[in-house]
SEKE-121576 format. One line per field, with one value per atom (N, C-alpha, C): z, x, y; chain; residue number from 1; residue in one letter; atom name. Coordinates in nm, 3 decimals. Example, Ala and Ser with C-alpha at 12.3 -4.5 7.8 and 13.67 -1.06 7.14 Angstrom:
BEGIN
zz (0.780 0.780 0.780 0.708 0.714 0.787)
xx (1.319 1.230 1.320 1.285 1.367 1.290)
yy (-0.569 -0.450 -0.330 -0.225 -0.106 0.003)
c (A A A A A A)
k (1 1 1 2 2 2)
r (A A A S S S)
a (N CA C N CA C)
***
This chain:
BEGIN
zz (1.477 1.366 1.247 1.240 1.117 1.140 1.233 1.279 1.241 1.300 1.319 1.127 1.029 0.932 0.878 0.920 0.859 0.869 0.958 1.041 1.000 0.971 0.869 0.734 0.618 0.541 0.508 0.619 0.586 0.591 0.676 0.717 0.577 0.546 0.406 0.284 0.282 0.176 0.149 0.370 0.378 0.321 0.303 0.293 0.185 0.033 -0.047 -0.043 0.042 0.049 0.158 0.259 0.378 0.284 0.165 0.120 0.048 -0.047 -0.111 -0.007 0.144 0.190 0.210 0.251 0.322 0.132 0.025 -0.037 -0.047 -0.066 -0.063 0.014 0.187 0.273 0.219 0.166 0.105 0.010 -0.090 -0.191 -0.126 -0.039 0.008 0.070 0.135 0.206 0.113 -0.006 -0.126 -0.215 -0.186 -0.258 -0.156 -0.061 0.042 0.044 0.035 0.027 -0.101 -0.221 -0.372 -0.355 -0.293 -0.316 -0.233 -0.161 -0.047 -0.127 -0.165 -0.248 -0.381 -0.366 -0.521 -0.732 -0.634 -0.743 -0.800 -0.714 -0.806 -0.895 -0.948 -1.044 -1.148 -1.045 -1.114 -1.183 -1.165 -1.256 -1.335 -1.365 -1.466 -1.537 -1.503 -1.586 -1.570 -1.504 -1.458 -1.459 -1.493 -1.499 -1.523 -1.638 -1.716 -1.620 -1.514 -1.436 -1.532 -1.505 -1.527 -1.520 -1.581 -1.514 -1.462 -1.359 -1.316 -1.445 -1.458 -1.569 -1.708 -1.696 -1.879 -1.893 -1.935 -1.921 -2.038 -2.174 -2.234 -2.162 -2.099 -2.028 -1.912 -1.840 -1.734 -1.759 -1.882 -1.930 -1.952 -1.995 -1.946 -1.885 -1.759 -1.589 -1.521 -1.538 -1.518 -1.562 -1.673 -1.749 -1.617 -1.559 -1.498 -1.350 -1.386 -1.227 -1.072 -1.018 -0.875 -0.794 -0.797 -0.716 -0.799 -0.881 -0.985 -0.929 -0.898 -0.888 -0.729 -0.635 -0.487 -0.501 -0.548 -0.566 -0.634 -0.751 -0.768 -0.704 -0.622 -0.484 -0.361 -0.386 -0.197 -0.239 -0.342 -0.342 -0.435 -0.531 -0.603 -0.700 -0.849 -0.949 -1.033 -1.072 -1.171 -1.078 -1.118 -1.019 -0.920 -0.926 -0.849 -0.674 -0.595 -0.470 -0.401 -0.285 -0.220 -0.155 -0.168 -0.113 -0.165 -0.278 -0.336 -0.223 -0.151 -0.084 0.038 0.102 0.212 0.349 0.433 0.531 0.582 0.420 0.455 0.488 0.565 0.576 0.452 0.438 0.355 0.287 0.411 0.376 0.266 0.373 0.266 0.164 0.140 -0.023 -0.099 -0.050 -0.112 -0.178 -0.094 -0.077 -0.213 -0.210 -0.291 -0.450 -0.493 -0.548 -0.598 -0.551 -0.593 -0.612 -0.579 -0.612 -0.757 -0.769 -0.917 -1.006 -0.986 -1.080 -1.107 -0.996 -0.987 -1.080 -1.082 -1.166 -1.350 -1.406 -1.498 -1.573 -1.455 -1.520 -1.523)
xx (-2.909 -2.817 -2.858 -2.985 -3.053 -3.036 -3.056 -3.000 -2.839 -2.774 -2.586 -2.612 -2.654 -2.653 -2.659 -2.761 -2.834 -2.786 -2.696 -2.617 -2.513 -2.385 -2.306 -2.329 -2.469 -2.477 -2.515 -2.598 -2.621 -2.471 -2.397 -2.223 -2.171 -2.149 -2.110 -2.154 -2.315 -2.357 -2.287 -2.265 -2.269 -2.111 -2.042 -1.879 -1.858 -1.922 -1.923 -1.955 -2.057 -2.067 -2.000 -1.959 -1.827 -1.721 -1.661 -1.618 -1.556 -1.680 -1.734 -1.751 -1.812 -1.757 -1.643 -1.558 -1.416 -1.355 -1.384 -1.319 -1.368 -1.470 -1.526 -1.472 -1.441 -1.349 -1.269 -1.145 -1.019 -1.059 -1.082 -1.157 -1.155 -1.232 -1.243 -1.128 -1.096 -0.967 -0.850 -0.845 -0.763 -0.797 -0.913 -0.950 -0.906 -0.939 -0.889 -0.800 -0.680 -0.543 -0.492 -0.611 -0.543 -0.568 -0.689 -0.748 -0.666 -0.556 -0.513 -0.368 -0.318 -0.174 -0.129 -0.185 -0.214 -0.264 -0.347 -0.426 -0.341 -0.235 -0.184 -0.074 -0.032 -0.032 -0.102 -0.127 -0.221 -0.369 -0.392 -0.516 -0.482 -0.339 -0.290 -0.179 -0.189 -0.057 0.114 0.102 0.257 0.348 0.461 0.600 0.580 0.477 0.430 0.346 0.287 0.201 0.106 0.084 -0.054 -0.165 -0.303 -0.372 -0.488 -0.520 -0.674 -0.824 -0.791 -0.909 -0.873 -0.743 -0.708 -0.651 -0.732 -0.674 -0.551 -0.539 -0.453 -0.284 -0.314 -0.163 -0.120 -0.224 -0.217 -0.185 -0.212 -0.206 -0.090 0.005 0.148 0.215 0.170 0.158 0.125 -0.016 -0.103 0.017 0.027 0.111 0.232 0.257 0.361 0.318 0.209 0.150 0.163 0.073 0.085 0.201 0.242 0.380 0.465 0.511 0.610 0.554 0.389 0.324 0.316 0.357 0.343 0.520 0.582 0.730 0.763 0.719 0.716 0.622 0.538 0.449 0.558 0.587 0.660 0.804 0.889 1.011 1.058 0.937 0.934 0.963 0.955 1.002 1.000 1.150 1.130 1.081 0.991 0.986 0.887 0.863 0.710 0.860 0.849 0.907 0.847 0.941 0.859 0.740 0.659 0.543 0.434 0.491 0.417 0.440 0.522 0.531 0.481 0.405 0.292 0.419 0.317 0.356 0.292 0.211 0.160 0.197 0.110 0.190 0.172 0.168 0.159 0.060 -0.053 -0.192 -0.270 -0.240 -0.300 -0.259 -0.110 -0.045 -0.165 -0.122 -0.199 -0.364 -0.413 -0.521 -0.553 -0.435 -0.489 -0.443 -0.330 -0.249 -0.407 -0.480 -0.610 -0.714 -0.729 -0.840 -0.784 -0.676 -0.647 -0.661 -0.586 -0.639 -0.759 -0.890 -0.963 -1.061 -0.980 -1.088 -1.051 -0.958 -0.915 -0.932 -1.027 -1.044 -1.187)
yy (-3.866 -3.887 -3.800 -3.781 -3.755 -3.590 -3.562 -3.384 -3.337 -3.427 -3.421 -3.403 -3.497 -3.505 -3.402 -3.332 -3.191 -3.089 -3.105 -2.956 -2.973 -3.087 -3.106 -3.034 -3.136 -3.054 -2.932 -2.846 -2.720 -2.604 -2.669 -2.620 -2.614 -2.741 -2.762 -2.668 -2.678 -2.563 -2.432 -2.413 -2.225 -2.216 -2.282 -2.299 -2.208 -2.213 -2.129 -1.969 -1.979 -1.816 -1.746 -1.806 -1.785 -1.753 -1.798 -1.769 -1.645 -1.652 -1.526 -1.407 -1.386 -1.306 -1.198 -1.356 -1.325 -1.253 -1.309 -1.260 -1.111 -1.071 -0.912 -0.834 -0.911 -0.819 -0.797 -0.922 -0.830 -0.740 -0.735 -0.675 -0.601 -0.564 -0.419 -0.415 -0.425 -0.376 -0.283 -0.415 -0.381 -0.264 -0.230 -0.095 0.043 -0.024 0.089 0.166 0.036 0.073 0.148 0.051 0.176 0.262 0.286 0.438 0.537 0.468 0.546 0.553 0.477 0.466 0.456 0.324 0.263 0.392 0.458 0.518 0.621 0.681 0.801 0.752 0.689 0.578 0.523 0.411 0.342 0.395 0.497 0.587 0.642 0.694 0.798 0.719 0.632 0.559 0.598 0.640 0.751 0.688 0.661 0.612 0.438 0.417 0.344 0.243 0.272 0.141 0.100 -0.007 -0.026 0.035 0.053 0.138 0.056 0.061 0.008 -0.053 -0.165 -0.173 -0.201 -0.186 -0.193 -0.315 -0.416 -0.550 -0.552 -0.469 -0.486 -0.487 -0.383 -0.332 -0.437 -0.461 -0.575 -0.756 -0.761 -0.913 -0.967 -0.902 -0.947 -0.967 -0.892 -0.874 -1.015 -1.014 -1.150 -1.291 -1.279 -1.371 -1.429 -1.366 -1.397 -1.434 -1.397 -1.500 -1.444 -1.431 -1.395 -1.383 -1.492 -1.498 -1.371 -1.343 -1.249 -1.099 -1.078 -0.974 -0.911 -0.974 -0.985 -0.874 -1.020 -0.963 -0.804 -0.774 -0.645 -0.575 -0.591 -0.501 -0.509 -0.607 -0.622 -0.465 -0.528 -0.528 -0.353 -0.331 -0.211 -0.252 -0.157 -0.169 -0.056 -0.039 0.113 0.234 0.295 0.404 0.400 0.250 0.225 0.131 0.196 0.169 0.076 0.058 -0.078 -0.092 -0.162 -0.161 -0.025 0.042 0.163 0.286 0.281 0.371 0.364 0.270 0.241 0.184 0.195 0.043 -0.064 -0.060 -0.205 -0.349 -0.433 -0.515 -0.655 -0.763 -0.841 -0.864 -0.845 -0.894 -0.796 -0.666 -0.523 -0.524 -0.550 -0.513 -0.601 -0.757 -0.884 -0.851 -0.766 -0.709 -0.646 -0.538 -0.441 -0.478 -0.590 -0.631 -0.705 -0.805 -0.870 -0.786 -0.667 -0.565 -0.524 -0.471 -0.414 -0.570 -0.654 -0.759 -0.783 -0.796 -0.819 -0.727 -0.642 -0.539 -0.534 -0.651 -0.709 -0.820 -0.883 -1.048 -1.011)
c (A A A A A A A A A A A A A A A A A A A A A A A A A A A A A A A A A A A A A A A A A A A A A A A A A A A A A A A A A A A A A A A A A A A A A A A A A A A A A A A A A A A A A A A A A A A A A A A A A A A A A A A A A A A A A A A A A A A A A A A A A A A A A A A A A A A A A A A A A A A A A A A A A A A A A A A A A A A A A A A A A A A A A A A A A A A A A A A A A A A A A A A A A A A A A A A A A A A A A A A A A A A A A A A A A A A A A A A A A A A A A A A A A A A A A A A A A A A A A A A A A A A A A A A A A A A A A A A A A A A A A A A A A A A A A A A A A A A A A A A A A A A A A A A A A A A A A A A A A A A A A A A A A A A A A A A A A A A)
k (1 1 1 2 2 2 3 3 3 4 4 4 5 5 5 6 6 6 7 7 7 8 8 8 9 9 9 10 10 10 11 11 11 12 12 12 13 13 13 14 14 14 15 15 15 16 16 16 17 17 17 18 18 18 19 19 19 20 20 20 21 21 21 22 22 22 23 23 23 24 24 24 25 25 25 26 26 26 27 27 27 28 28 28 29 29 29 30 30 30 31 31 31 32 32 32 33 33 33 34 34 34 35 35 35 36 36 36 37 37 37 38 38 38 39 39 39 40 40 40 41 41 41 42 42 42 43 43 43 44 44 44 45 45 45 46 46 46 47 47 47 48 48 48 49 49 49 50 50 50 51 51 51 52 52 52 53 53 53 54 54 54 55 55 55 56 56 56 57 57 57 58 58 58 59 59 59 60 60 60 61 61 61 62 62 62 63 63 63 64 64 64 65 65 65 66 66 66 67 67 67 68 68 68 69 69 69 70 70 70 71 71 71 72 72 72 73 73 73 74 74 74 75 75 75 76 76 76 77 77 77 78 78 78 79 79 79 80 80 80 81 81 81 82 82 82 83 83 83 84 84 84 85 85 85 86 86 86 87 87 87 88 88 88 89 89 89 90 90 90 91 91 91 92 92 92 93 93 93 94 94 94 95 95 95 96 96 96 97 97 97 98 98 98 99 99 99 100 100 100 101 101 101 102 102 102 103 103 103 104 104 104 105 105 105)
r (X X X X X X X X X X X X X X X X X X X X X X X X X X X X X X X X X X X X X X X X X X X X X X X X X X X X X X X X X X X X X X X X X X X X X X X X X X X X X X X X X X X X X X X X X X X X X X X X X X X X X X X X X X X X X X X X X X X X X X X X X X X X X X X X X X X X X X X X X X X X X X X X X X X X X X X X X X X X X X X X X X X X X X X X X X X X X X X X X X X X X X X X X X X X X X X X X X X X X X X X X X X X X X X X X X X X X X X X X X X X X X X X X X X X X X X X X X X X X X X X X X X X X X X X X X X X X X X X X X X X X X X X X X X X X X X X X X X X X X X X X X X X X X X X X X X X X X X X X X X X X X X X X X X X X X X X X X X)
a (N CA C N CA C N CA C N CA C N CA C N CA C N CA C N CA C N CA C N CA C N CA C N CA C N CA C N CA C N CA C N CA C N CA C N CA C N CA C N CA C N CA C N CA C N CA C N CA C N CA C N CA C N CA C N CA C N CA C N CA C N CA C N CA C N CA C N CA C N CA C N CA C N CA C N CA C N CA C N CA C N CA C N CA C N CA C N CA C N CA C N CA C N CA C N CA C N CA C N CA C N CA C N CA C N CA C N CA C N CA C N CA C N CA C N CA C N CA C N CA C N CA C N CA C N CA C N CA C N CA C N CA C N CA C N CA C N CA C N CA C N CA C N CA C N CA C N CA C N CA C N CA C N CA C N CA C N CA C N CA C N CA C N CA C N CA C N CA C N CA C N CA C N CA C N CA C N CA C N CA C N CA C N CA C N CA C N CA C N CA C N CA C N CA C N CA C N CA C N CA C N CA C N CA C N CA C N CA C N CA C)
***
């Protein structure tokens, strides 16, 4: 019993950094994809994106919450097209959509 116990809570502990993993994969993934799409844009500011890092420009963005931000990735906006031009599928956009934020908060 006293084992089953132990192996429960050591499971339990690892739960947080299983976590933290899986999030670094996307993370990475999501960089992948900017660096592959995302960036000629988003580094130069071009047809007014956001730029990578500038939380001023991004916070109004943010403001409107994930769901609003998926939607202008999925769907395009202004001169930024659907999916940025890619064929990514949900996950990658999602991916790379949390790497640029990520590099804001």
């Amino acid at each position: 019993m006293l084992k089953t116990l132990s192996i429960a809570t050591l499971s339990l502990a690892l739960l947080p950094a299983l976590a933290l993993a899986s999030d670094a994969g996307t993370l990475k993934q999501g960089e992948k994809l900017y660096k592959t799409a995302c960036i000629a844009c988003h580094s130069t500011g071009a047809a007014n994106a956001p730029k990578l890092g500038n939380k001023q420009a991004w916070a109004p963005i943010l403001a409107r919450g994930m769901d609003e931000i998926m939607t202008v990735a999925t769907n395009g906006k202004g001169a930024m097209p659907a999916r940025g031009g890619t064929k990514a599928d949900d996950a990658a956009l999602r991916a790379a959509v949390e790497y640029m934020v990520s590099r804001v908060q």
